[in-house]
N, C-alpha and C positions, 0 to 999 in steps of 0.2 A: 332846628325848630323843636320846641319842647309839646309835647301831643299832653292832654288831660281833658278824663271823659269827666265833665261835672256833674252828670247823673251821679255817679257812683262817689266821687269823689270832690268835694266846692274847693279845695286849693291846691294852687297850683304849685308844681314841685319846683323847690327853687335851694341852690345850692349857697350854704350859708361858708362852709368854708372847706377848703384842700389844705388838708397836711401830709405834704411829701414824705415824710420820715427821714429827715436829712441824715441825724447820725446811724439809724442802723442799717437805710441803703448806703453811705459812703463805707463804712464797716466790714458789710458783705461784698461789696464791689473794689475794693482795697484804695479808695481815695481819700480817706482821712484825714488825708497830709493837707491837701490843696488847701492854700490858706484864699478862701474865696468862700464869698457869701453865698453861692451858688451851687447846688447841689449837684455832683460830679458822677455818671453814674460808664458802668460798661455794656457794651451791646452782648445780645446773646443771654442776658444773665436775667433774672427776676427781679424785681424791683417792688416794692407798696407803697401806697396811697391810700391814706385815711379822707372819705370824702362825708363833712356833715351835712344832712340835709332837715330843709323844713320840716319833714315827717317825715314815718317809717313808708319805704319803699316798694311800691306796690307794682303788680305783674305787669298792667299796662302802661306802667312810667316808661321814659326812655331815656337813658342814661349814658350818653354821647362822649367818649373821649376821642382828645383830635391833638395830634401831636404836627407843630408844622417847622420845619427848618430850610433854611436859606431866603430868599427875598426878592431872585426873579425868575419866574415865580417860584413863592414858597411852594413846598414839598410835601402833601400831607397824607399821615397815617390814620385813619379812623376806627375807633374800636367801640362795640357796645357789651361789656360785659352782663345784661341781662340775655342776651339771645350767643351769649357765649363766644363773642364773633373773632374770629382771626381776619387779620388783613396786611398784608404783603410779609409773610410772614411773622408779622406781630401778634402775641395774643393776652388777652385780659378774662380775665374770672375774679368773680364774688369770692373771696375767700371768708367775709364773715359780715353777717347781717347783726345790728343788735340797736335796735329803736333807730334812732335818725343817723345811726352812723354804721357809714359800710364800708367794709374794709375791700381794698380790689389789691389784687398781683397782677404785673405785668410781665409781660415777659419781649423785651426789642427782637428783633432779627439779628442773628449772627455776623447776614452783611447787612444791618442796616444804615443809613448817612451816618457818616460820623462829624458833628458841631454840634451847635448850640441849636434846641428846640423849645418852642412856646407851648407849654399845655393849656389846655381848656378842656373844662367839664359841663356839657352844653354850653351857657354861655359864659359861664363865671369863667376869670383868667386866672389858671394857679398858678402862673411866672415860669419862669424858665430854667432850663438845665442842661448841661454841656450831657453829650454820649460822646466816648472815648472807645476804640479797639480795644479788645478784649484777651490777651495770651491766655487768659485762667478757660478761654472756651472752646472745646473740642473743637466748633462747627465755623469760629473763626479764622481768617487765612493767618492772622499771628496768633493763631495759640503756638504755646511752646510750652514744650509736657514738664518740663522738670520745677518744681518750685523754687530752687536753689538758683534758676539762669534766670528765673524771672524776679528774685529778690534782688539781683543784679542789676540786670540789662533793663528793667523797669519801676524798681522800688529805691535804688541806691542811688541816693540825692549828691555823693562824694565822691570822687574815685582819684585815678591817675592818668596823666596826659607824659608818655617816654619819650624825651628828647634827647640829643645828644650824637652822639652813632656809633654804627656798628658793638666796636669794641670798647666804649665806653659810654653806657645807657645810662640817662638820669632819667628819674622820674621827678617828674612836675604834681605837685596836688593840684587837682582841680576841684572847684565846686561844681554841679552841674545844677543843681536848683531849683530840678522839673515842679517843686510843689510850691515856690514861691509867690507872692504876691504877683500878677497880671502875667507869670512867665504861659498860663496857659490859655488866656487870653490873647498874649501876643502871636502864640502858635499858631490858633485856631484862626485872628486874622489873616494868616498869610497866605489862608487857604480861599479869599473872599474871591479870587476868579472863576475857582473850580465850578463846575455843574454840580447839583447832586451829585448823581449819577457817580458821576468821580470820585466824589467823596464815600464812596463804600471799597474802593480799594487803594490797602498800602501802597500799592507799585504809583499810582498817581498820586497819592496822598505827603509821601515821602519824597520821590523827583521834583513834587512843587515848592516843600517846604526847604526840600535842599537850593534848590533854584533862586526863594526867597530870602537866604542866607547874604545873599549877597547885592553889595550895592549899584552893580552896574547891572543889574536887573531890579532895580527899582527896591530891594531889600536891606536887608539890616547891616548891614557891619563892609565900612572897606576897609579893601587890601592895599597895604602898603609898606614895601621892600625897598623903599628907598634911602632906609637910614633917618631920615628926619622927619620928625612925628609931634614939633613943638605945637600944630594946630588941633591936635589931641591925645590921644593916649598912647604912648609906644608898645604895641605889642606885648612884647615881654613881662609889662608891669599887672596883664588883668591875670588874675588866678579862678575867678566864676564866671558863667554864663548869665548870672543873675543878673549884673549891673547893664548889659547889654542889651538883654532883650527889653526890661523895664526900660529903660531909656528909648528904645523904637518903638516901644508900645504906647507911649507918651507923647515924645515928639514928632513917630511918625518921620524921622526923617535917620540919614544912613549914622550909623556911629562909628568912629575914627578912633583907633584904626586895627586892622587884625593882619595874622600870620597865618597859615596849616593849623596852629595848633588851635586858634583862637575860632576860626571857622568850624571847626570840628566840636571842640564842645559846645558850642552852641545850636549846633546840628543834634549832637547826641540828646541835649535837653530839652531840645524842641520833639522830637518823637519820644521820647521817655515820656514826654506832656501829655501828647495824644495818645498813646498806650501802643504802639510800633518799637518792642524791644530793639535798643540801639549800644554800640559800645565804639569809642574813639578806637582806632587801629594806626598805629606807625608803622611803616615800614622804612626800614635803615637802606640808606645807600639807592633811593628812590631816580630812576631814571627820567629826565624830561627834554622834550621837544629830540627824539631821538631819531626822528624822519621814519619812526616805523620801521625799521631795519634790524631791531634787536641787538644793535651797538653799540657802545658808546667812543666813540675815536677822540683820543686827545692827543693836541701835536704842541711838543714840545721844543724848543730850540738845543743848540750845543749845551747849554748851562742849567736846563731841565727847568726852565719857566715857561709858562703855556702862554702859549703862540694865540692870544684869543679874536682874533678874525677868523683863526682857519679852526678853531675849536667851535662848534656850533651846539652841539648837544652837551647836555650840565646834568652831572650828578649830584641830586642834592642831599647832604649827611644823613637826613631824615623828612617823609613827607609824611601828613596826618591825616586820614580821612576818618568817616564813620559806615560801620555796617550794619546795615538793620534786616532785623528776622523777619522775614514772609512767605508763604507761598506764592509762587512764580503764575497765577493761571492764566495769564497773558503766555505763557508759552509752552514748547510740548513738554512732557514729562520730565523730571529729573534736574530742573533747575532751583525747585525748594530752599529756606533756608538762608546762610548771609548772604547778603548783597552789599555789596562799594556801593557808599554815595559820598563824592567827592564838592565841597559843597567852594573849596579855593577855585577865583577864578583863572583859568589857565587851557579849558579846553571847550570852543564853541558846540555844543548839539544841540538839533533841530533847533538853530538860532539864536539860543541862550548860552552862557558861561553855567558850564554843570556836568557834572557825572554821574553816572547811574540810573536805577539800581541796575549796579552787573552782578549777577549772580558768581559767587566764589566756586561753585562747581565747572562753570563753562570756562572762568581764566585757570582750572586748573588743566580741563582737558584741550587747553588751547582754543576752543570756540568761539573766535572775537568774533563772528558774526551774531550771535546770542544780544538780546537789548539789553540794556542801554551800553554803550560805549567801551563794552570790553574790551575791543584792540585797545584800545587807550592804557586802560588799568594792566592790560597782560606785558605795554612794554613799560610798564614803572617798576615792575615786581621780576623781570627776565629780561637775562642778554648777558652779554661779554663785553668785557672794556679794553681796546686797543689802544696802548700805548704809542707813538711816531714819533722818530725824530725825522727832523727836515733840515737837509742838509742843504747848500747850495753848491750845484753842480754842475759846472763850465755856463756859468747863467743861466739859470733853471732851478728850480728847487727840487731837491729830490727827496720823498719821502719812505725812511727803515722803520721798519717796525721793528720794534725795542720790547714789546711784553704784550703778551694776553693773559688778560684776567678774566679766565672761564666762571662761568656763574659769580660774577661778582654784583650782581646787580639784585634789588629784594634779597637785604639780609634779616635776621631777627624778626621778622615784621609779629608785633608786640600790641598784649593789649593786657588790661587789669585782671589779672584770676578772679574767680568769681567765689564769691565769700571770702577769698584772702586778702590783704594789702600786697600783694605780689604781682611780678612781671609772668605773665605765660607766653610763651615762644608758640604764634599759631601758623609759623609757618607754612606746614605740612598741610594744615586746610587752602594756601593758596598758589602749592605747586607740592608735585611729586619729587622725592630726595635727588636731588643734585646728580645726573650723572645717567640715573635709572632709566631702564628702555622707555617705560612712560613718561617720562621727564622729555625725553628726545621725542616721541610722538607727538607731544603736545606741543613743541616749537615747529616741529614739522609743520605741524599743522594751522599754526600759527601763522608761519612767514610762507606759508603754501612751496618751500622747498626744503629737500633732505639738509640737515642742520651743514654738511661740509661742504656744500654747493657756495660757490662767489667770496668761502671763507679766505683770506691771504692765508699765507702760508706761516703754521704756528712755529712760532722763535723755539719750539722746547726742546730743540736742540742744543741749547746752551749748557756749555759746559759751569759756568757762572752763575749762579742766583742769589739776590739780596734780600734782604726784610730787615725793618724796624724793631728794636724793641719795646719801646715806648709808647704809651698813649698820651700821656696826659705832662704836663711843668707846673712844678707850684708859682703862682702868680707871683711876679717880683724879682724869681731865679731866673739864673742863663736857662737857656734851652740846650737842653744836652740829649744826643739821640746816639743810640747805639746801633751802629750795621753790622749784621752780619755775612759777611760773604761765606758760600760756600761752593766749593770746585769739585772736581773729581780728579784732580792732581796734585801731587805735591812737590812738582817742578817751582822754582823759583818764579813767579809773574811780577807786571807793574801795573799797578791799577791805578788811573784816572779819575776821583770820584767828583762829582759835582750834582750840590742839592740848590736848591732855589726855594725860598720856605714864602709865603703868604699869609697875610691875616688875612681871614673871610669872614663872610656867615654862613648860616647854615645854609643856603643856597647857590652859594661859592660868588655870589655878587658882590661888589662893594670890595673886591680885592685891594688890599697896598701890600709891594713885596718889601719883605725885611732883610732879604739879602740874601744873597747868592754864597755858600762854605764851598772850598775846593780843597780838595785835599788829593797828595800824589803817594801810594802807599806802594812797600812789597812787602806780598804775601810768600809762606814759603809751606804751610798747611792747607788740608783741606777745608778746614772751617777756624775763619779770624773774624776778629770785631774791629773796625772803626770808631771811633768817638769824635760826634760833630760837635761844635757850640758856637753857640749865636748868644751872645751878651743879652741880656735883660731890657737893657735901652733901648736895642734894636725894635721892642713892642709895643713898651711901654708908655711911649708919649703917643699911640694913637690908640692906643684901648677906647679914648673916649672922641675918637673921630666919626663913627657913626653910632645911631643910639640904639645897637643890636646886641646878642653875643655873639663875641667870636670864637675862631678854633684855628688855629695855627696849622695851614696845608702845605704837604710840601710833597718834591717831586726828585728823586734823585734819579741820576743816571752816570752808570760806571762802567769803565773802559778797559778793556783788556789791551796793554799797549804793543805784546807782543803778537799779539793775534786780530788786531782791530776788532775784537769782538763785544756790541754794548748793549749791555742788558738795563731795564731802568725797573721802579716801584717808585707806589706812592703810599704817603703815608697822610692820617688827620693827629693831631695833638687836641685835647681840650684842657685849659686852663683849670687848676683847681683852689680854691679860692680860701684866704685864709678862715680858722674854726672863730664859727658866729653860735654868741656861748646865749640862751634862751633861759628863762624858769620862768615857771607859769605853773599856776597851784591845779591840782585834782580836782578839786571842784568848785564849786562857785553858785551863786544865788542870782538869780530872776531879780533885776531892779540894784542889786547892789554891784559898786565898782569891783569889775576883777583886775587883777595888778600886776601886769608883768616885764621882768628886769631883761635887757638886752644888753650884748657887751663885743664890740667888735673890735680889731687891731688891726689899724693899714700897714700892712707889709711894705705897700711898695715905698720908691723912692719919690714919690710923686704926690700932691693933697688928692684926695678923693674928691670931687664935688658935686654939686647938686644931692645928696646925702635925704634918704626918707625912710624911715621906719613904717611900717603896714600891716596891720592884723584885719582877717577875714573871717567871718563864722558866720553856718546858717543861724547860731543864737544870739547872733549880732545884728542892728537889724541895719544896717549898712555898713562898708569898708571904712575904715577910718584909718588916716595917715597924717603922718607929723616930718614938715621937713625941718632935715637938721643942719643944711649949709655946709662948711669944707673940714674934712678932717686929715691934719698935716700930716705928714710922713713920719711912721713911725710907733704913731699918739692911737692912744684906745678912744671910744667913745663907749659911756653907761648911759644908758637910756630907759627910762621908766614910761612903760605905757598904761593906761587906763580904759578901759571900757566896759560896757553897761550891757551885760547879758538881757536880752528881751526874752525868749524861750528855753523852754526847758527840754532835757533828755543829753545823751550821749553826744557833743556836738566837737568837730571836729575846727581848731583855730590855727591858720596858716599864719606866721610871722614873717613877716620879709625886712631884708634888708636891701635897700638899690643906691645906687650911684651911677654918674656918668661911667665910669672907667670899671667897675667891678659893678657888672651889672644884676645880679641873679642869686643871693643866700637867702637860704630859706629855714626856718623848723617848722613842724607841726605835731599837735597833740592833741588828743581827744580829752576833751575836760567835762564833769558830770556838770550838768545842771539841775539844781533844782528849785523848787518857787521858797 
């Protein structure tokens, strides 16, 4: 209600216009980027408003701001900057009177709601404006002190998604694309069940939007592992979080299809959106469905192929989640900081598909009982892998144990350095070094028994041990692997060797075995090589049996014939794929064609088909792809792209090359733009 004493005063004060100050609140508030007509501001921090009015401003006016968000019911904050007024921690002051125009600062609450808010100044509507978490604010539960993690984990619109494993890590470019067109509007809708209330902390902030990640909770993107992806998009081909989320925010309905990896950046860019510093994390060698036991058991037959009825638990090469920075004050002290949110669906809590937030402090001290879901996250990243053979025995099967692989489980676990284009190994933040008395406390603690309690009894008696040398085969070549045996005698033995190789995916599903190598050796040293090979053919007409990457697993086991003594290893191969030769110019112009040459050479013996060239950049203003049909054995393809920069600055453009059979070459370059 607008009060005016007409004694003193014949008109009435009426509000002629609000001017936000869009660019130099987005400026002070670090939102600039957001490409949205909507003025984008952070909680905790100052903000101004230019408000004109019918005349100069006098003592008994009253000058009403009313901030309201959400819609059952809205939530509102009231503020009168003539009587100086704070209200739920909000405050407003005149910072400059001058004729009919007054200048006010506000200043939000640190926890204030974080969405979308309608202003009003008494009754005129100044329109609306998103409030975003705050890292740049001491008093916020995600501040984060360093300017260098927060130009990362909340300004860097690019990064890297590491796939691959262990001993052979790719990195993936990914766009993440928090400032895009509707990427923060699709954010902020996922949050429309939340209360208020909720909406003032990351711990609910982020479980929900991780929660809405996914399509069997009624969210954006399914998962799908089953190799066939012709009713949408395969996995492996999206490279940005951009095209996904705009496409949910639009249709509103789930988008087809995603991986770990593709769940995760889109996680990452959904809280980068809302201002919840966030970074994708891999971890190599990711244990799953492991019955909570801290094992992983794999039984393999005489020939060293897994026995997979009696194998139940799957190691997978690499899983990807996101961890995002918060204070923990939902719990007691000392849980600050990253938290897991696992946003693939694969583990029910409190009745949803979702993970986290588990704080990285309580899975290092073993603490699965800490919220959300830590046992879960502590056996992906710890545990031992037991090798079995299963013999049959007078009608019975009997099960040897053939190898333990102490700490094999959570290797490398990997995320982008911050200001570098590099891999950082942050292991160390999600367990203590391999071995260490506190390493052992924390499993203790973990499976609530001393770590050698129910353990079988370890083979490392063997006088016998084997390993690989090799990672990786050039697409096309035999598979050649070298073993090494090594004894502690140098008596004459005969050794039995038998490998059993598999193509997989990264999730060891979607097996075909390529065959079983045997070979009968004598050693007369204490350390010789073997050399296996497996023909080329044996692969290569199923590379393009499912529309995944693969990695070539295998599993040997070797025989001491004098001693019946058999020890086994496993080893992963990844395919390396012939050089995909790129040029693309330095720089380039806003509106004009940029022009770049692509030249690939099929190695194999076999046509490549289904063939598509693809460039990505945020100065592009969508993905654009050109398919090129089957290119024969042997034959190069040049290929001339074209596209039309929209924006300008430093922008970075992934080129891809895909095929049914050779699925995944890539380059990228940052190319200048300018108008």
């Amino acid at each position: 209600m607008v009060l005016h004493h007409s004694n003193r005063n014949p008109t009435m004060l009426k509000i002629f216009s609000v001017n936000m100050e869009k660019k130099e609140n987005a400026d002070a508030h670090h939102t600039s980027a957001f490409q949205t007509d909507k003025i984008v501001l952070r909680r905790g921090q100052m903000f101004h408003m230019k408000v004109t009015l019918n005349r100069s401003l006098q003592p008994q006016d009253e000058l009403k701001l009313i901030f309201a968000t959400g819609d059952k019911p809205p939530t509102f904050v009231e503020l009168d900057p003539t009587a100086s007024f704070r209200s739920q921690g909000w405050q407003v002051k005149v910072a400059k009177r001058s004729g009919e125009e007054v200048s006010l600062t506000v200043i939000s609450a640190a926890d204030a709601v974080v969405g979308q808010y309608r202003v009003h100044v008494n009754e005129y509507d100044a329109g609306t404006f998103f409030l975003l978490f705050n890292p740049w604010c001491a008093d916020d539960t995600v501040y984060m002190p360093s300017e260098e993690d927060r130009a990362e984990y909340i300004l860097n619109d690019t990064g890297y998604i590491y796939m691959g494993f262990a001993k052979q890590i790719k990195e993936k470019p990914w766009t993440f694309g928090q400032f895009e067109k509707n990427v923060l509007n699709c954010s902020m809708s996922l949050l429309a069940q939340l209360e208020p209330h909720e909406r003032q902390s990351p711990v609910f902030v982020s479980r929900t939007i991780c929660t809405m990640m996914c399509s069997v909770n009624n969210g954006v993107l399914m998962g799908n592992w089953s190799g066939d992806y012709r009713s949408g998009t395969a996995p492996y081909v999206w490279t940005s979080s951009v095209p996904i989320l705009q496409q949910h925010y639009a249709t509103k309905l789930p988008v087809c299809f995603g991986q770990c990896w593709v769940f995760s950046g889109i996680l990452t860019t959904a809280l980068r959106a809302v201002g919840i510093p966030a970074r994708s994390v891999t971890n190599f060698e990711s244990a799953h469905d492991t019955g909570k036991n801290l094992t992983v058991d794999i039984y393999l037959d005489d020939s060293g192929k897994t026995i997979t009825d009696l194998t139940k638990d799957s190691i997978w090469n690499f899983h990807v989640w996101t961890d995002a920075w918060m204070k923990r004050q939902d719990l007691p002290q000392g849980y600050d900081g990253w938290q897991v949110l696992d946003a693939t669906p694969q583990e029910i809590s409190e009745g949803r598909f979702r993970t986290g937030p588990s704080p990285l402090s309580a899975i290092r001290q073993g603490e699965v009982q800490i919220q959300y879901d830590t046992k879960f996250v502590f056996t992906e990243v710890n545990g031992d892998k037991f090798i079995w053979l299963v013999k049959p025995n007078q009608g019975k099967e009997k099960n040897i144990l053939i190898a333990v692989e102490t700490a094999s489980i959570g290797k490398n676990i990997s995320t982008k350095m911050v200001g570098e284009n590099k891999r950082e190994d942050i292991t160390l933040q999600y367990k203590f070094p391999e071995g260490s008395p506190e390493e052992r406390k924390a499993m203790e603690k973990a499976s609530g028994k001393r770590p050698d309690e129910e353990k079988p009894n370890h083979p490392s008696s063997h006088s016998l041990k084997i390993y690989v040398l090799q990672n990786s085969v050039e697409l096309g070549y035999p598979v050649t692997l070298t073993l090494v045996l090594k004894r502690k005698t140098d008596t004459l033995q005969n050794i039995n060797i038998s490998c059993s190789l598999d193509l997989q995916t990264y999730t060891g599903s979607n097996k075909t075995n390529l065959g079983i190598i045997q070979k009968a050796v004598q050693v007369q040293s204490q350390e010789s090589q073997v050399v296996l090979n497996l023909d080329a053919d044996s692969y290569i007409y199923k590379l393009g049996m499912v529309d995944d990457e693969m990695v070539i697993k295998g599993f040997i086991i070797a025989e001491v014939i004098e001693t019946g003594e058999k020890v086994a290893t496993d080893m992963t191969l990844s395919f390396l794929y012939p050089a995909f030769s790129v040029e693309m110019p330095d720089t380039g112009k806003v509106s004009w064609p940029l022009t770049i040459n692509c030249s690939f050479k099929n190695t194999l013996p076999i046509p490549l088909t289904e063939i598509r060239f693809s460039v990505e950049s945020l100065a592009l203003s969508h993905m654009q792809s050109w398919e090129q049909g089957t290119l024969p054995p042997g034959k190069f393809i040049h290929f001339q792209m074209k596209c039309t920069p929209v924006r300008m600055g430093p922008r970075k453009f992934i080129v891809k090359f895909t095929s049914r059979q050779v699925k995944e070459v890539h380059s990228e370059k940052i190319v200048l733009i300018t108008n």
